[in-house]
N, C-alpha and C positions, 0 to 999 in steps of 0.2 A: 414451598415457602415456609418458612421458619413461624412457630407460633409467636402469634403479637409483633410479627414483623411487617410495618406499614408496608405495600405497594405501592413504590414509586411510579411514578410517572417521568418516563427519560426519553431527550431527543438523543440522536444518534446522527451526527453530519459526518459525511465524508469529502475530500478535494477533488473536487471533477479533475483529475490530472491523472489520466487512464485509468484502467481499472483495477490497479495493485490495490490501491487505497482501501476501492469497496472491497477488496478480496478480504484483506484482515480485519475491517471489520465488522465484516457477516461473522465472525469468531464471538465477535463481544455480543453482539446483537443474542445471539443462541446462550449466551452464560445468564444476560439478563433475563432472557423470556423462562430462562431453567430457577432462575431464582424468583421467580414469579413476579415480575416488574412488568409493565405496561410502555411500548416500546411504538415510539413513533418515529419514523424517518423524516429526515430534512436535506435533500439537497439537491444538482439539477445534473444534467449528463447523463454519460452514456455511465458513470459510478451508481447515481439513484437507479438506473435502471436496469442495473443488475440484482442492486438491494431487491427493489421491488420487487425483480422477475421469481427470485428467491426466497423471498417473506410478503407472501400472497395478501394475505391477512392484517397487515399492519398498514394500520393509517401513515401518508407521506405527506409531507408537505412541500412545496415549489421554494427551493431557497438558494439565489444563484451565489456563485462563487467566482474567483476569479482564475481565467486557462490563459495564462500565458505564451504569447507567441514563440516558440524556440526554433525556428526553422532555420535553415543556413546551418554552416559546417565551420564555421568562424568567429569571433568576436561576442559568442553567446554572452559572453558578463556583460560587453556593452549593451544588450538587448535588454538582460534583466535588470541593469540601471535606468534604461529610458523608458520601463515601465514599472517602474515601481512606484510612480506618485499613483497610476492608476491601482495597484497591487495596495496601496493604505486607503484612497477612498474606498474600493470597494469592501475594504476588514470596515470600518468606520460605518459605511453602511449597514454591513452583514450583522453588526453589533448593533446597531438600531432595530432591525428588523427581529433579533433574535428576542432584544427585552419586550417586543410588543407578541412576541411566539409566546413566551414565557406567562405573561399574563393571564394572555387567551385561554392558554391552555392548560394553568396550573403545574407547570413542570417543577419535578422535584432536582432532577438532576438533568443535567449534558456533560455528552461524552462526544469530544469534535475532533475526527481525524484529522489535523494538520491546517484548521480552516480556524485562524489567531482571532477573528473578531466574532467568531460564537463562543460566547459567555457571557453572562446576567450576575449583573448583584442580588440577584432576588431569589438562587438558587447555587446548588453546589456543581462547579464546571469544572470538567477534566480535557485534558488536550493528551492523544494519542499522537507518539511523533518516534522516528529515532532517529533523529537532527536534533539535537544540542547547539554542536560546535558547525557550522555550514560551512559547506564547502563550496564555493557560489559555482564558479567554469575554469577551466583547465587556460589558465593565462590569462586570469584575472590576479588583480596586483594583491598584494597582501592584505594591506590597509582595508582593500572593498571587504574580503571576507571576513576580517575584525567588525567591521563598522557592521555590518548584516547578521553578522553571532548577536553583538550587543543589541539593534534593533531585535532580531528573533525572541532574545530572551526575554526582553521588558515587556513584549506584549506575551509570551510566555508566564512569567510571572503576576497577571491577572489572572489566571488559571487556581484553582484550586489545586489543583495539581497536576503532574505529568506525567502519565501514563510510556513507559518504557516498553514496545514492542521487541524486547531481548530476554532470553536466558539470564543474564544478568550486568547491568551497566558496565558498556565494554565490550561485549558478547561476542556477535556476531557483528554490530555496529560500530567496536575498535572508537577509531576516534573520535569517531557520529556522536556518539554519545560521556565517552571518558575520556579527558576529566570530567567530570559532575560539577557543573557551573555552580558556584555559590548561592546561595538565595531561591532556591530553584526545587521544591519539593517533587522527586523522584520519586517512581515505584516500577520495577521492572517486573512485568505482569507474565513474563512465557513468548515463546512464540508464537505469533498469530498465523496459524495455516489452515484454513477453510478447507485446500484440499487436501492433505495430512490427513485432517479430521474425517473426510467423507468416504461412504462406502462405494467403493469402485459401482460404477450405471454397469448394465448389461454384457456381457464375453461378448467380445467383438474379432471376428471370424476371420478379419484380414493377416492374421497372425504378428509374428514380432516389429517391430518395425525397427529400420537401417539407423534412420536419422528420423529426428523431432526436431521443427522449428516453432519455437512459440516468439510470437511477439506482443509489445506490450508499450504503455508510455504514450504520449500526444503525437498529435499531431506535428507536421507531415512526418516525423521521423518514423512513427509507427506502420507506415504505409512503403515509404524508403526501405524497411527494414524487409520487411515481407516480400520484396523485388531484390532486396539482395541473395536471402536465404532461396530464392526461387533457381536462379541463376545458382547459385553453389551446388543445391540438392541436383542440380542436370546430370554434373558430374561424376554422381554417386549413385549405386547399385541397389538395390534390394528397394524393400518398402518404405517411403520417406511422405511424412505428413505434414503438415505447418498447418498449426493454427493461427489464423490470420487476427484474433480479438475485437471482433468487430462482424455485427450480422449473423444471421443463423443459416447462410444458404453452406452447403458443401457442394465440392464440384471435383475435379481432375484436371489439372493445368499439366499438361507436359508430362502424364504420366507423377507429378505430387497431389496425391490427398490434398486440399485446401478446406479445412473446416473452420465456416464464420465463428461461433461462437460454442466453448465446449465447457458443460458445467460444473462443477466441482469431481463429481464422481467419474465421468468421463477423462476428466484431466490429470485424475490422478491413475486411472489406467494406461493415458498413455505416456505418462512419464515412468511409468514403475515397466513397461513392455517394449522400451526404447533403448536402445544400445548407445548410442550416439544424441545427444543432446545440442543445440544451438538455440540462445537467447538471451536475450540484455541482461545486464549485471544488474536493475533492481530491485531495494532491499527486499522488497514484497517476493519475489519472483525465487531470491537467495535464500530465504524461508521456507521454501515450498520445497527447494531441492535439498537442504540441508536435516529437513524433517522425514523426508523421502529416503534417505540416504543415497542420495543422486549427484553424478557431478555430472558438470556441462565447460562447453564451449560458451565462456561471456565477451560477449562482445559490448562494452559500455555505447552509450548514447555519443555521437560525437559532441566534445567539447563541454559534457557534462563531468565536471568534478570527482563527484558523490561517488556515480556511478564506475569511473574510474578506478576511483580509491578501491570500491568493495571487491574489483575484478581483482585486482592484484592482494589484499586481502584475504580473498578465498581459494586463491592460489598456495597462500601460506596455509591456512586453515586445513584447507584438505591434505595436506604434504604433513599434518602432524600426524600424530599416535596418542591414541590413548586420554583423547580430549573429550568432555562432557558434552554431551549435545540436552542434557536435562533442565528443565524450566524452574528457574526457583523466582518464588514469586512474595513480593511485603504482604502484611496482615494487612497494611491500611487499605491498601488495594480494593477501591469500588467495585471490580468487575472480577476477582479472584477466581481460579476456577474453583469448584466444588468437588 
């Protein structure tokens, strides 16, 4: 910590909407605790409890969020219209609950991955996102995802500011995030990869492996997915693992590796010892392989948008030459790296 530099005291929320979210940002979390801030967790799910699993030591707090039903293979925009009244009381809530957090607890700052009603007039609040422009569901009409950009941004703009998980607006996010909405103070901070960043766990003796399935994202698609990749991997030869993202047991199905839950350092060994790759297109996930220098087989979420977009996105991205993969990051930036 810098001389005469106060020690903030910062929440840190993540979107219980699988565990991409926690993954980027356990990144921020370790910039803060390096620049000597005082770092409290706030959220609920199997997100917090990754955080936790991985920052032992820091005080959490119970702060729920809201997980969206997306199940079915169809009409997902209509899903996400008939819950949206429920999707603003719960911000409306989470924004009550946060200024009595704030209080309590003297907070200097918050830093909320993609959760619109954590932030306080009584401190400085950033919103981590690389959704700008939304892409709501694949055959929803235009107008809905107009009218859901314009909601996004306004509660966006109670933010002190927007923390940009890209290399630089545009990035690797394309239209997620460019154009740069008007009124809407930006800072593209790098890319957030936890496992990038971690030192490979222990040599692991099974040697290279065939195929890798990771899966990731809510429910039930996340459990869907991990019965698809099951079924695929039969067909194929050699060593073939799938991390299931959920639970710590490992077992053998069928002759595939199935590992519950695999932590940073393990994850980035067996992406880097993997030949063949299979898992969702997202952006969290697209980070991890792009920092890796890895490509995969993306197979988007059905009937999700976003995640469509970025498949076909990094289809171009990887087909170029001679393209930066380097993070450049604003001065204003709260959480800069060092």
């Amino acid at each position: 910590m810098g001389v005469g530099r106060k020690r903030r005291r910062v929440i840190v929320t993540v979107l219980d909407w699988g565990i991409g979210h926690a993954s980027r940002t356990a990144v921020i979390i370790r910039r803060l605790i390096a620049r000597g801030d005082e770092v409290i967790l706030a959220g609920s799910g199997e997100s917090i409890e990754l955080l936790k699993r991985e920052f032992r030591d820091l005080e959490s707090i119970e702060l729920q969020s809201f997980s969206p039903w997306i199940g079915g293979r169809g009409w997902l925009w209509a899903a996400i219209m008939v819950q949206t009244p429920a999707l603003l009381w719960r911000t409306w809530k989470e924004h009550r609950e946060t200024e009595r957090i704030v209080r309590e607890k003297r907070i200097d700052m918050i830093i909320s991955d993609n959760r619109y009603g954590v932030w306080s007039r009584a401190c400085r609040s950033y919103i981590l996102t690389h959704q700008l422009n939304v892409k709501v569901a694949k055959g929803a009409p235009r107008w809905l995802n107009e009218m859901v950009s314009i909601v996004i941004r306004r509660m966006i703009g109670r933010f002190d500011g927007c923390l940009i998980a890209d290399y630089k607006i545009g990035g690797l996010s394309g239209e997620l995030t460019s154009p740069k909405p008007k009124g809407i103070r930006c800072h593209a901070i790098g890319l957030l990869s936890r496992i990038a960043e971690a030192k490979t766990s222990r040599e692991d003796e099974g040697g290279e492996i065939e195929w890798l399935g990771i899966a990731s994202g809510a429910e039930p698609q996340r459990s869907e997915f991990v019965e698809e990749m099951k079924e695929r991997f039969k067909a194929e030869s050699g060593r073939r693992v799938i991390v299931e993202g959920r639970g710590d047991a490992k077992r053998t199905d069928g002759g595939i590796e199935m590992i519950g839950y695999a932590d940073a350092g393990e994850m980035r060994r067996l992406i880097e010892k993997s030949k063949n790759i299979v898992c969702r297109s997202g952006y969290s996930t697209i980070v991890d392989l792009w920092a890796l220098g890895k490509q995969a087989t993306l197979i988007p979420t059905a009937g999700q948008a976003e995640q469509e977009y970025l498949a076909e996105r990094m289809k171009e991205l990887w087909g170029e030459k001679g393209g930066t993969k380097e993070a450049t990051e604003t001065a204003e930036s709260p959480v800069k790296k060092k």
